[in-house]
C-alpha positions as CSV (number, residue, x, y, z in Angstrom):
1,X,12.4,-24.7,3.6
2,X,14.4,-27.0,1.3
3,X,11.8,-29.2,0.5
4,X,9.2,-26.7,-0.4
5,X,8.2,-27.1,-3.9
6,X,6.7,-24.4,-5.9
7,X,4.7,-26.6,-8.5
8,X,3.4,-28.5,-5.2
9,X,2.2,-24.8,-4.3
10,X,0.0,-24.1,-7.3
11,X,-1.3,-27.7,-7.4
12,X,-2.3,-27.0,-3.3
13,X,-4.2,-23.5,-4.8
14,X,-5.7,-25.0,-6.8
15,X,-6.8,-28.2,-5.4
16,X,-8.3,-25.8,-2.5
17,X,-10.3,-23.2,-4.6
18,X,-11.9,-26.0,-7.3
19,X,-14.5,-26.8,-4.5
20,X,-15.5,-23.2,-4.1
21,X,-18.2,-22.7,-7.0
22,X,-19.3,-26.5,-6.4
23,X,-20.4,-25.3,-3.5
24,X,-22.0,-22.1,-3.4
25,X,-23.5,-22.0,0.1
26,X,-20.4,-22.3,1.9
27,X,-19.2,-19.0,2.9
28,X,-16.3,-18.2,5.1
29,X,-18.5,-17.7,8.2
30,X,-19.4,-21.3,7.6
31,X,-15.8,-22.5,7.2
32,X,-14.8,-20.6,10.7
33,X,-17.9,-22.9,12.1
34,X,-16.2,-25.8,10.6
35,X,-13.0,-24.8,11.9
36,X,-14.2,-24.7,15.8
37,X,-15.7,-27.8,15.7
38,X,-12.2,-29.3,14.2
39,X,-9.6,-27.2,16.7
40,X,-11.8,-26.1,19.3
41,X,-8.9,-24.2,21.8
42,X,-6.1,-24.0,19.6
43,X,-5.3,-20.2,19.1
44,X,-6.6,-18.2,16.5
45,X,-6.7,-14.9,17.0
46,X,-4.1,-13.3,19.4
47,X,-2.7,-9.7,20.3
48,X,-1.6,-8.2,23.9
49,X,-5.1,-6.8,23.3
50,X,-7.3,-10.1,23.7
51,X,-6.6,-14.0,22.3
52,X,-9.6,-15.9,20.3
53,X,-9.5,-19.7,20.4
54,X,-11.2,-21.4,17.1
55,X,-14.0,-22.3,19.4
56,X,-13.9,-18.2,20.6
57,X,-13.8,-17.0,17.1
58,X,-17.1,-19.0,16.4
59,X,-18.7,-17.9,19.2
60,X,-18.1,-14.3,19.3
61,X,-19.1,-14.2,15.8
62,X,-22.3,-15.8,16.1
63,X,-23.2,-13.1,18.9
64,X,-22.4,-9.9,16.2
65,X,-24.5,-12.1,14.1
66,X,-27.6,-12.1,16.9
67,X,-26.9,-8.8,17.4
68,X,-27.4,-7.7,13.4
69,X,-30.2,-10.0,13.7
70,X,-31.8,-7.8,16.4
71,X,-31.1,-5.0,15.0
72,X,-33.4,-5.8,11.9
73,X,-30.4,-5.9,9.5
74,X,-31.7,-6.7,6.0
75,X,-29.6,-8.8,3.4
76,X,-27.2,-6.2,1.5
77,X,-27.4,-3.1,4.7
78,X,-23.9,-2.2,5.3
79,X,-22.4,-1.9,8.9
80,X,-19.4,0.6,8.8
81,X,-16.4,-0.7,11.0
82,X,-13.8,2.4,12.1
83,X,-11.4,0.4,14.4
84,X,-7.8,-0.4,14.9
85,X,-6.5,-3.5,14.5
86,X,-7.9,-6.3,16.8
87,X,-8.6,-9.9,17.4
88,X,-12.6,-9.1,17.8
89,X,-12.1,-6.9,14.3
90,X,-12.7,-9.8,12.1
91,X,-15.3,-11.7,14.9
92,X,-17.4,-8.3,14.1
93,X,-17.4,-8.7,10.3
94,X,-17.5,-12.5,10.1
95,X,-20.8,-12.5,12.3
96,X,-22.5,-9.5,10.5
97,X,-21.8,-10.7,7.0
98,X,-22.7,-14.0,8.5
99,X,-26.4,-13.1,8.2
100,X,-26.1,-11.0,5.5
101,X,-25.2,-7.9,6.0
102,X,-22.3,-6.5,4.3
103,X,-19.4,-4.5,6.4
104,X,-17.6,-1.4,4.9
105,X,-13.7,-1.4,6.6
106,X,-12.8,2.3,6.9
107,X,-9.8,3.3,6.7
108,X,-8.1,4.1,10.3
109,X,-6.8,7.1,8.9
110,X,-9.4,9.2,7.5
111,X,-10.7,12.3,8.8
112,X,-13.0,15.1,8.1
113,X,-14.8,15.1,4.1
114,X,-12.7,11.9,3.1
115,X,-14.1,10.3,6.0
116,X,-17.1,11.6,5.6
117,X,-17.4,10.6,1.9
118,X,-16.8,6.4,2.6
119,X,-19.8,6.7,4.7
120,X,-22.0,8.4,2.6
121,X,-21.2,6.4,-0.1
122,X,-22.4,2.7,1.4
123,X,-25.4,4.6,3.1
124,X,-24.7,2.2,6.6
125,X,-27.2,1.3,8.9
126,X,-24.8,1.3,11.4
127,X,-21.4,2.9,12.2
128,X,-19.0,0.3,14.8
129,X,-16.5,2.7,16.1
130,X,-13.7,2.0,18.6
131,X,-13.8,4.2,21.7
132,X,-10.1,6.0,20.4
133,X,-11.5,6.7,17.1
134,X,-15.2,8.9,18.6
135,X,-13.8,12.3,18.1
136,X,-12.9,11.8,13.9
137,X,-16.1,10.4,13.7
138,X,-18.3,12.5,15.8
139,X,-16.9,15.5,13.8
140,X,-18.3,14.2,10.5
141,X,-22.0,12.9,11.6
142,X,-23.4,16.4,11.3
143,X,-22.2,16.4,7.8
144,X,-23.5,13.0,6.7
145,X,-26.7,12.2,4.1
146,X,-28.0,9.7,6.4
147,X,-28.4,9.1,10.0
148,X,-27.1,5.7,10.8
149,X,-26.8,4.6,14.6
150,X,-23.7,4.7,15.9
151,X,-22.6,2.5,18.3
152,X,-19.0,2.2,20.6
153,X,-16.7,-0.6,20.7
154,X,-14.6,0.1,24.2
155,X,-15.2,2.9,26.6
156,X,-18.8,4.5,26.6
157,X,-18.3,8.2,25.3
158,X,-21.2,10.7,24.5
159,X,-24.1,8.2,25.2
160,X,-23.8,6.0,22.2
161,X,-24.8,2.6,23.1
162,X,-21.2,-0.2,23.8
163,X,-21.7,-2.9,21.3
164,X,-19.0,-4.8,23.3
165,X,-21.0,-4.7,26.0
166,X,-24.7,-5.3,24.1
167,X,-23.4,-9.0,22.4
168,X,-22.9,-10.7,25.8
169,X,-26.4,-10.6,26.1
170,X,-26.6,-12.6,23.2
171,X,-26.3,-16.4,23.2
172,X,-22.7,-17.7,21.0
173,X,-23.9,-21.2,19.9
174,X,-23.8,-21.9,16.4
175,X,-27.0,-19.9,14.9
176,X,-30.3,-21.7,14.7
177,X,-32.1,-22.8,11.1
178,X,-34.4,-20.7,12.0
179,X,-32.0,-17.4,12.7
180,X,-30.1,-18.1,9.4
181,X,-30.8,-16.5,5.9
182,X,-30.0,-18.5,3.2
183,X,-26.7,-16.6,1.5
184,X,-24.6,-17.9,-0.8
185,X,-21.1,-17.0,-2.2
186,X,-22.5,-14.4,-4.9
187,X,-23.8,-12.3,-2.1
188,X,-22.0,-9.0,-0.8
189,X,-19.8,-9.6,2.6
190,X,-17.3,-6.5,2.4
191,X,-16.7,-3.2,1.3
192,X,-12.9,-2.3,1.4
193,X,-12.0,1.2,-0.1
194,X,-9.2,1.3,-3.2
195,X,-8.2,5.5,-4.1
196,X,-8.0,3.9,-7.5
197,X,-6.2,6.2,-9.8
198,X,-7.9,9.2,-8.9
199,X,-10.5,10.9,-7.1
200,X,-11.7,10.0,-3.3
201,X,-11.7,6.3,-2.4
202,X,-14.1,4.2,-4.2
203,X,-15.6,1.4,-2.3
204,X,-14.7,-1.7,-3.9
205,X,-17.8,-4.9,-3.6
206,X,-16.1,-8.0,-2.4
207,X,-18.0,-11.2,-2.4
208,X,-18.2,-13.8,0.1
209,X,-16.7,-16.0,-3.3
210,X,-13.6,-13.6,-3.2
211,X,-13.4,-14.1,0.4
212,X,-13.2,-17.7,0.0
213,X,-10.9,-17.4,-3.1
214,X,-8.6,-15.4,-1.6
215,X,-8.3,-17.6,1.7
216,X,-7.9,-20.9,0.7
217,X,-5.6,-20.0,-2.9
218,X,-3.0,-18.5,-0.3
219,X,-3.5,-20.9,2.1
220,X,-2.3,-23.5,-0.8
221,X,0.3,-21.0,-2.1
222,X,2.0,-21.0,1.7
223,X,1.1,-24.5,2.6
224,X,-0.6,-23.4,6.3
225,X,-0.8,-25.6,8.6
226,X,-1.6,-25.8,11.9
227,X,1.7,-25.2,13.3
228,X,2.4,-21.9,11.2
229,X,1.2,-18.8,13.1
230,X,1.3,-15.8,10.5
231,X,2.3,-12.1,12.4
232,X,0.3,-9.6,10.6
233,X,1.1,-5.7,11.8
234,X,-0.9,-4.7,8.4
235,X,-4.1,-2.8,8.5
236,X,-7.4,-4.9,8.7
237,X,-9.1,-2.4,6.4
238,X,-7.0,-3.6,3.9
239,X,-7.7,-6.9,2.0
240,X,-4.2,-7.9,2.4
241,X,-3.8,-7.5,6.0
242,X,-7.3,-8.0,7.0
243,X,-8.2,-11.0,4.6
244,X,-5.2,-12.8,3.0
245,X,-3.3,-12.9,6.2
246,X,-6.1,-13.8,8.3
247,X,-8.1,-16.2,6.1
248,X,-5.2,-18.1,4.9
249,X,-3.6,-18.9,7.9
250,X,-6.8,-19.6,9.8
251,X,-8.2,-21.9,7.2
252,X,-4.9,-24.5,7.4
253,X,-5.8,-24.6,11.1
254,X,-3.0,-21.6,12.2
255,X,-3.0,-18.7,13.9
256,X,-2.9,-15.0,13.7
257,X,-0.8,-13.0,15.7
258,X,-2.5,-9.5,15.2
259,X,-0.5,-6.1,16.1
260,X,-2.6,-2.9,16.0
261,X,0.6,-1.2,13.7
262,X,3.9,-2.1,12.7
263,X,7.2,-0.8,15.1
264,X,10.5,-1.5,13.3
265,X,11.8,-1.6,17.2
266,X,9.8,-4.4,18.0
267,X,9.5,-6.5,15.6
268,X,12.2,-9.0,15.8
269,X,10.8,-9.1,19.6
270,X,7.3,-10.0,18.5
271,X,8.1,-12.5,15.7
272,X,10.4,-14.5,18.6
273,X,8.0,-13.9,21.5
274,X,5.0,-15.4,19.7
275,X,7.4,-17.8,18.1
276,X,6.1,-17.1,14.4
277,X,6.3,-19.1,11.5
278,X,5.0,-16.6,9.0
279,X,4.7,-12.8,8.5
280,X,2.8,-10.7,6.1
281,X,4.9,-7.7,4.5
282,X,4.6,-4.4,2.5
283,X,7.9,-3.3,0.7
284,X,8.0,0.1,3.2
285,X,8.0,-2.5,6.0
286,X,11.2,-4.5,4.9
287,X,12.9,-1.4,3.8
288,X,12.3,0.0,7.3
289,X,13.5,-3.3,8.8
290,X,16.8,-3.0,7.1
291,X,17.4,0.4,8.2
292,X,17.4,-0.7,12.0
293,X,20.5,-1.3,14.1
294,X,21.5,-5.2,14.3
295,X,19.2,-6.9,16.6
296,X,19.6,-9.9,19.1
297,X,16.9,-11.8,17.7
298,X,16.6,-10.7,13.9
299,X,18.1,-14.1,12.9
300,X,16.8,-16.1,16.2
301,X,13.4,-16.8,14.6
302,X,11.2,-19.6,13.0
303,X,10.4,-18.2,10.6
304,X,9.9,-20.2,7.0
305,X,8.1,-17.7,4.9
306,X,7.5,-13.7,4.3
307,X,4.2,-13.5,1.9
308,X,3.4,-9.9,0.7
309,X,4.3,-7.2,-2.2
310,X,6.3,-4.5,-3.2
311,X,9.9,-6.0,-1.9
312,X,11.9,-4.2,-4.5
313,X,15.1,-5.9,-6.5
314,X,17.8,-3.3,-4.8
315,X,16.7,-4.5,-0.8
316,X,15.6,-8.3,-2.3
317,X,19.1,-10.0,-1.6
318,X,20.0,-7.5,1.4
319,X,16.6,-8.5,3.4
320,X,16.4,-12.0,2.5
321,X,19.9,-12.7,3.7
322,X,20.2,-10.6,6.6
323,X,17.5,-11.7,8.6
324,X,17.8,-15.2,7.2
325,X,14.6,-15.9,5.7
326,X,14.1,-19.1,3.9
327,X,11.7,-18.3,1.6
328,X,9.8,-14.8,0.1
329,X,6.6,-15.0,-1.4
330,X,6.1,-12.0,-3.2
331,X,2.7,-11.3,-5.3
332,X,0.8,-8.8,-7.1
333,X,-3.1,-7.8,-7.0
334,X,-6.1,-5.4,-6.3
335,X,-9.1,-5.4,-4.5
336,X,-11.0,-5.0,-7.0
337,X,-9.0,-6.3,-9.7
338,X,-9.2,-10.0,-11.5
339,X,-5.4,-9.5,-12.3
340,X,-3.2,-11.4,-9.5
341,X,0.5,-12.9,-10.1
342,X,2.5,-14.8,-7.6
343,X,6.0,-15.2,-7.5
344,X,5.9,-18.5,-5.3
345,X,9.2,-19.5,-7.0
346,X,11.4,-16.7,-5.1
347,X,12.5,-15.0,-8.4
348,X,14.1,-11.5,-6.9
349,X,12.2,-8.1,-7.8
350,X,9.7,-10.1,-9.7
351,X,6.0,-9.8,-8.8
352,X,5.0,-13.5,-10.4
353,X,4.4,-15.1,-13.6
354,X,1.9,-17.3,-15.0
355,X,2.7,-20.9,-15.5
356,X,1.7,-22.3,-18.9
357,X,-0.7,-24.7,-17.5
358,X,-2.7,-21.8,-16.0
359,X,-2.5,-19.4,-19.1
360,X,-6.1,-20.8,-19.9
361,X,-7.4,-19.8,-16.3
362,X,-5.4,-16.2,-16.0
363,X,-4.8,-15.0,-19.3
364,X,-3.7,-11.9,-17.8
365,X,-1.8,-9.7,-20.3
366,X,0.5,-6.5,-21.3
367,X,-1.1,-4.0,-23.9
368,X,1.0,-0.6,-25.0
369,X,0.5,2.0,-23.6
370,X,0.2,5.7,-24.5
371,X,1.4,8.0,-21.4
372,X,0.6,11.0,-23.5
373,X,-3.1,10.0,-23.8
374,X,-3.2,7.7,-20.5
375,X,-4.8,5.2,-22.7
376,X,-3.6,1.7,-24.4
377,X,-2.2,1.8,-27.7
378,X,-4.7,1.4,-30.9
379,X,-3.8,-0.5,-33.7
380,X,-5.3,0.3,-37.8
381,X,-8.2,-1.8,-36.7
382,X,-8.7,-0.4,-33.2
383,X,-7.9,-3.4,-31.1
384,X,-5.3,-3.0,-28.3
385,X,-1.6,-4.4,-29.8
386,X,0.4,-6.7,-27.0
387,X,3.5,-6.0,-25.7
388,X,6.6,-8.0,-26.6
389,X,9.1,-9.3,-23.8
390,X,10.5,-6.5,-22.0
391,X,8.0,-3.8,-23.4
392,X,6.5,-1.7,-20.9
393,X,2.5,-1.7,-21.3
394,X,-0.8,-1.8,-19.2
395,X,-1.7,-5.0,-17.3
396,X,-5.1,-6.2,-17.8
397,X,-7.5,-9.3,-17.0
398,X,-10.6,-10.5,-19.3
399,X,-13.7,-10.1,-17.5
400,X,-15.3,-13.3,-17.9
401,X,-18.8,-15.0,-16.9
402,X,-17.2,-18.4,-16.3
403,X,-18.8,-18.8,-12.9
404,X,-16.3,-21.8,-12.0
405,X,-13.4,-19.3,-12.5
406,X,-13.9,-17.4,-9.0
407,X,-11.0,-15.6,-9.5
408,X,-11.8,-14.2,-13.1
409,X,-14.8,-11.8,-11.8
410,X,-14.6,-7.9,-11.8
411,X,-17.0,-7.0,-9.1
412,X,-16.7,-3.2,-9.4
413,X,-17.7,-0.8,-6.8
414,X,-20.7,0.5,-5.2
415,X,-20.6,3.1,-8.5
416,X,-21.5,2.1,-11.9
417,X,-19.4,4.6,-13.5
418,X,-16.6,4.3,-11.6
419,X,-16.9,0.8,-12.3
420,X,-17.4,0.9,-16.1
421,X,-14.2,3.1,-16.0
422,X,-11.8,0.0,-15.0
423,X,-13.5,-1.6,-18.9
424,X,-11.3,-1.4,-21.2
425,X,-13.7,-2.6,-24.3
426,X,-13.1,-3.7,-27.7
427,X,-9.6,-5.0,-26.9
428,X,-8.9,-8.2,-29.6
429,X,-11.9,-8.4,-30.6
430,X,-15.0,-7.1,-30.9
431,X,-17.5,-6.6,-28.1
432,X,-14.5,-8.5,-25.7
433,X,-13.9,-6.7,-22.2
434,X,-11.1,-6.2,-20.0
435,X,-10.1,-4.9,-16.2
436,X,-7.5,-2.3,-16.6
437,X,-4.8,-2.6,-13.3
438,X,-3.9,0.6,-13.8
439,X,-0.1,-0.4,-13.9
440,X,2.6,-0.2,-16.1
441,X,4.3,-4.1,-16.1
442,X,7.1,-5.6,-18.1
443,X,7.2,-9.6,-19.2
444,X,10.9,-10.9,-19.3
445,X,11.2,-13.6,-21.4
446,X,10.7,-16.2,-18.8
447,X,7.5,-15.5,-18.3
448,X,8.1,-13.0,-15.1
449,X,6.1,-9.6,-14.4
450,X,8.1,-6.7,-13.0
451,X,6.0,-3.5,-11.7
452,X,6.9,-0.1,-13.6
453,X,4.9,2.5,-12.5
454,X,1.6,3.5,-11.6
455,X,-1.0,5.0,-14.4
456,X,-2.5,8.5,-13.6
457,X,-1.8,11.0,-10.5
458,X,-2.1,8.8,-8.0
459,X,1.1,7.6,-5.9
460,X,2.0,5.6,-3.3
461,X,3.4,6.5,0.2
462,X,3.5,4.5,3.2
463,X,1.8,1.9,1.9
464,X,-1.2,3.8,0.8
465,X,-2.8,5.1,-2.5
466,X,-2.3,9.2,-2.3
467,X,-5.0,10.4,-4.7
468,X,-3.6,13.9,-6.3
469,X,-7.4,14.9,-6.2
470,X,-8.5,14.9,-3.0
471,X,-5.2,16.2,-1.8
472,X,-5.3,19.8,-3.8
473,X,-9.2,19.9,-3.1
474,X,-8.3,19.6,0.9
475,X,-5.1,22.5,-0.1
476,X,-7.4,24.7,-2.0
477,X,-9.7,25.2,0.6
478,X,-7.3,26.6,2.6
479,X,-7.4,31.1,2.3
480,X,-5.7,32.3,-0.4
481,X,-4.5,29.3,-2.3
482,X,-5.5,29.9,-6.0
483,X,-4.2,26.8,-7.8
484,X,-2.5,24.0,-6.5
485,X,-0.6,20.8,-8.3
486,X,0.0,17.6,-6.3
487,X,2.5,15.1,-7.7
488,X,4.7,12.3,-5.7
489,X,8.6,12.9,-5.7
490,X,11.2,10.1,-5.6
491,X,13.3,10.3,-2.3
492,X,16.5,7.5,-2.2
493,X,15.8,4.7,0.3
494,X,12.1,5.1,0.3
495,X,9.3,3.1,-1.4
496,X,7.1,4.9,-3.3
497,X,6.6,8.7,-4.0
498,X,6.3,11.2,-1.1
499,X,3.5,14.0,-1.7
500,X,4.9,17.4,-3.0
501,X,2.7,20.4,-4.1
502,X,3.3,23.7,-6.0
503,X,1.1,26.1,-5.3
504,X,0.1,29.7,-6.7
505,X,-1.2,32.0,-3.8
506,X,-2.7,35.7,-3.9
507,X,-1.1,36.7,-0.4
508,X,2.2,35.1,1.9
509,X,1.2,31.8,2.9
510,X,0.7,31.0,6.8
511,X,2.5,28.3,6.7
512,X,2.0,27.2,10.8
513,X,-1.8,27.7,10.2
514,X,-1.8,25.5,6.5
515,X,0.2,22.6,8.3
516,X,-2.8,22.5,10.9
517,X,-5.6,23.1,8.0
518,X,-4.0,19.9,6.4
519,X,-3.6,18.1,9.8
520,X,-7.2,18.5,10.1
521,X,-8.2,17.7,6.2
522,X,-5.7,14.6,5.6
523,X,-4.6,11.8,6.9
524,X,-0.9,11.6,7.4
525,X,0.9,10.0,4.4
526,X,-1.2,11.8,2.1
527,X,0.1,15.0,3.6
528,X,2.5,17.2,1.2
529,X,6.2,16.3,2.1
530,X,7.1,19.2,0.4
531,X,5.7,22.1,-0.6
532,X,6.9,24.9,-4.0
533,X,5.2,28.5,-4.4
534,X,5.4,30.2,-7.2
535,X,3.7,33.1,-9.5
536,X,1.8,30.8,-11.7
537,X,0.9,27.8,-13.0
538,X,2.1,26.3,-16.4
539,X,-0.7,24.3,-17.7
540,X,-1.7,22.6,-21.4
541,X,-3.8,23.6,-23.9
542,X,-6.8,22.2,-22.5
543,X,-6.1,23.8,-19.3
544,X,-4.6,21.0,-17.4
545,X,-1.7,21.5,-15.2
546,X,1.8,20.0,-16.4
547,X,3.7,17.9,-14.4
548,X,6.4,16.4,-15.9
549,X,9.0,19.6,-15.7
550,X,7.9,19.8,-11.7
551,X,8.2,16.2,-11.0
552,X,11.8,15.9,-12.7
553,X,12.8,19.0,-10.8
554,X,11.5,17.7,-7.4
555,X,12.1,19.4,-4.1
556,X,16.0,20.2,-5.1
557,X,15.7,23.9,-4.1
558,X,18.7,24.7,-6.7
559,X,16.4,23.3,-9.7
560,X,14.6,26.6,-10.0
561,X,14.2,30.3,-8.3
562,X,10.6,29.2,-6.8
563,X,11.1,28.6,-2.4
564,X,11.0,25.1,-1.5
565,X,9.8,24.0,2.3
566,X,10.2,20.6,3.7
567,X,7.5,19.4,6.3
568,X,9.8,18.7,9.0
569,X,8.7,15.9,11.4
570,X,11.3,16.1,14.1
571,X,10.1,20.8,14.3
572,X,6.4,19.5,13.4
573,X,6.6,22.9,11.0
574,X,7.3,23.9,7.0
575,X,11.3,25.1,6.9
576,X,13.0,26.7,4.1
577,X,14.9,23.9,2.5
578,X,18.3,24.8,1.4
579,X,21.4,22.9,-0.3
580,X,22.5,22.0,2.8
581,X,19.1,20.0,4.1
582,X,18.5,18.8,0.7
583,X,21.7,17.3,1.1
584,X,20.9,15.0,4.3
585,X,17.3,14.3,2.3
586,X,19.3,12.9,-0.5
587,X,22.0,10.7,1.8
588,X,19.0,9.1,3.9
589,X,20.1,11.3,7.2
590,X,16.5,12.2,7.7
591,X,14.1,9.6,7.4
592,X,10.9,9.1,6.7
């Protein structure tokens, strides 16, 4: 890729978004329409599951669209998809929102009250489940506030009606004037669920405008073109994996090779087999990658791009040039967040900058922080003070009513006061408000953004948000746990912080039946790595529990007289760690 051109990339952005507000009834449903009509058989959509031409895509999404038409879906009733990755995944979600309604992506992993808890809190009309996924979800519908239908995608179980099989009986030509409801790109498509900093997952509103934004602004970032194909092994619940890497690919006329989850094993295989241009990455993934034996065809690709975040500066060099890719996109944003910086020029460990000719259309900024008080640094007049170059401080994005600026809005979640929580008001001036990321940044003085830490209790592992919340309620509902404090630990040649709890118990833990009572509560990176008991709890004057002294002294057994257990994965059990096990921990013999 010696002739890409990162100034060429943000003028592409750019030059694909401006239309967007212009044209408020074109929605991405309408764009895939477009799309058929323009590519007809080229491939879309492809897995060893099923393949989706354009003309396919079009088609299968206008029969979920007849389908929610039939089923007297109202504009704004959410659907509630639970299914592994697929081609007919986003088919489902494009018709539905086509007409409308608006799709909550569950998160594969979820089980019992978390599970439980996205549902209720999107009140679905409907609950799309694959035929692997029944037996999570049946064991939650008892335990729901409302009684949505629930219909299976795959093989019938328990008499629910196939919804794979009910759409062939509806017709796949492009909708009628009559069938269509006039929608525009304010309106709801999606609900993907964000942990946030703490609590249970909060679903986040996404528009069909952000859907739009998202697509064609990476679509110009990566230049996609109908030659790239783009292998995505990312969730589709996620907006990442389910929108970025889909959307912009599919929108500059290329396809999507779709795997159901990523396999360090076969990855090099799939990338040559499909003959792919592009991938889509999390920093876990690449780490894993470079922790594989050599491989034939690690180097034997086509590749000309990886697009994704969290590739940190000590594997940057080692991945880039060992599997000889040209050229790593690396970028930072949220969900729900109007924050978002891209590192088009290849800068290593950076996570993007703003170029001064956008500074008036992302004036994104650093604020001081107070970890103490979890809240920004006040000044003698009370407005937030900004951070100098190389000062560690809050990220956070004006929340502005510039209806041309897409990518400015803060569309909260389905809760008010979860979403007035994310305001920071009052910032420079009076009355001003501003969407707080949640993350500690630092500016260099080029202009670059490097990720510090994450605000609050939550941490991530395995690509996911571990809220500290919802773990210790699933603990302390286990008999005899009195008090419980969940933190993340550091482990070298991982990404992100693996769970750990300390707990306080009033009898000897069972420690074969508390691995199952967490099995069943929690999905599985947000299940305690290790695991610390002791007599009691050390907590602050307004009875919150400390963490600091536990998180510096981590899960190294000689740090204190309390018994340490590591959750084994090879004995599936909790052992006793000693010096000797914490030893093959710390030199990466065990892996995670």
């Amino acid at each position: 890729m010696s002739n890409f051109s990162p100034t060429h990339a943000w003028a592409r952005a750019l030059h694909l978004t401006a239309p967007i507000a212009g044209h408020p009834d074109r929605i991405l449903p309408t764009v895939i329409e477009e799309l058929a009509d323009k590519f007809g058989e080229a491939p879309a959509l492809s897995s060893d599951r099923e393949c989706l031409t354009f003309r396919s895509l079009a088609e299968r999404s206008n029969r979920y669209a007849r389908w929610a038409l039939d089923q007297g879906l109202a504009r704004g009733d959410a659907v509630c998809l639970f299914m592994p990755n697929q081609p007919d995944y986003m088919a489902l979600w494009l018709g539905v929102t086509s007409v409308g309604g608006v799709v909550a992506l569950l998160n594969t992993n979820l089980i019992g009250p978390s599970l439980a808890h996205c549902i209720d809190i999107v009140a679905p009309k409907h609950i799309i489940v694959a035929a692997e996924l029944i037996d999570p979800l049946t064991g939650v519908l008892s335990t729901l506030a409302g009684a949505p239908t629930v219909w299976v995608h795959g093989t019938s179980h328990g008499g629910f009606p196939r919804i794979d099989r009910d759409i062939e009986r509806y017709a796949g030509e492009r909708l009628r004037d009559a069938e269509r409801r006039r929608l525009t790109i304010d309106d709801r498509a999606l609900y993907i669920y964000t942990s946030g900093t703490t609590g249970l997952p909060k679903a986040a509103n996404v528009s069909h405008a952000r859907l739009m934004q998202w697509s064609h602004w990476f679509a110009g970032m990566m230049d996609t073109r109908p030659s790239d194909r783009m292998y995505n092994c990312l969730p589709l619940y996620h907006s990442v994996g389910g929108v970025l890497a889909t959307g912009a690919v599919l929108v500059g006329g290329g396809s999507v090779v779709i795997r159901e989850r990523f396999s360090a094993r076969q990855f090099w295989n799939d990338l040559r087999r499909w003959d792919c241009t592009l991938f889509q990455y999390i920093g876990e993934l690449c780490r894993y990658l470079l922790h594989t034996e050599s491989h034939p065809f690690e180097t034997e690709h086509r590749l000309r791009m990886c697009s994704g975040n969290g590739l940190t500066p000590d594997i940057w060099h080692a991945f880039k040039n060992r599997f000889r890719i040209p050229h790593i996109f690396e970028f930072y944003a949220a969900t729900e967040g109007n924050v978002s910086l891209f590192n088009i020029e290849g800068k290593p460990g950076a996570i993007g900058r703003i170029p001064p000719f956008l500074v008036h259309r992302v004036p994104a900024t650093l604020v001081k922080f107070d970890v103490d008080s979890s809240e920004p640094v006040r000044n003698e007049q009370g407005f937030c003070v900004r951070c100098a170059p190389n000062e560690v401080g809050e990220a956070i994005g004006p929340v502005l009513t510039d209806r041309s600026n897409v990518g400015s809005r803060f569309e909260g979640y389905t809760s008010e006061e979860a979403s007035e929580k994310k305001i920071l008001r009052g910032v420079f001036a009076p009355g001003d408000a501003w969407f707080r990321t949640g993350d500690l940044m630092r500016r260099d003085e080029q202009g670059y953004f490097y990720f510090v830490d994450r605000i609050g209790d939550t941490f991530r592992w395995k690509g996911e948000n571990v809220a500290t919340s919802e773990v210790a309620e699933a603990i302390c509902a286990f008999p005899g746990i009195k008090q419980s404090n969940v933190y993340g630990v550091a482990i070298p040649g991982t990404d992100g912080r693996a769970g750990m709890v300390t707990l306080v118990t009033d009898a000897e833990l069972d420690l074969a039946a508390f691995r199952t009572h967490l099995i069943n509560r929690l999905p599985d990176y947000a299940r305690p790595v290790f695991l610390r008991i002791r007599t009691q709890m050390e907590v602050t004057a307004t009875f919150k529990y400390t963490k600091s002294a536990l998180v510096h002294e981590g899960y190294d057994p000689a740090a204190s007289s309390d018994v340490v257990y590591f959750n084994d994965p090879e004995r599936h059990a909790f052992i006793r760690l000693d010096g000797a096990l914490y030893a093959r921990i710390q030199t990466g013999q065990i892996r995670f």
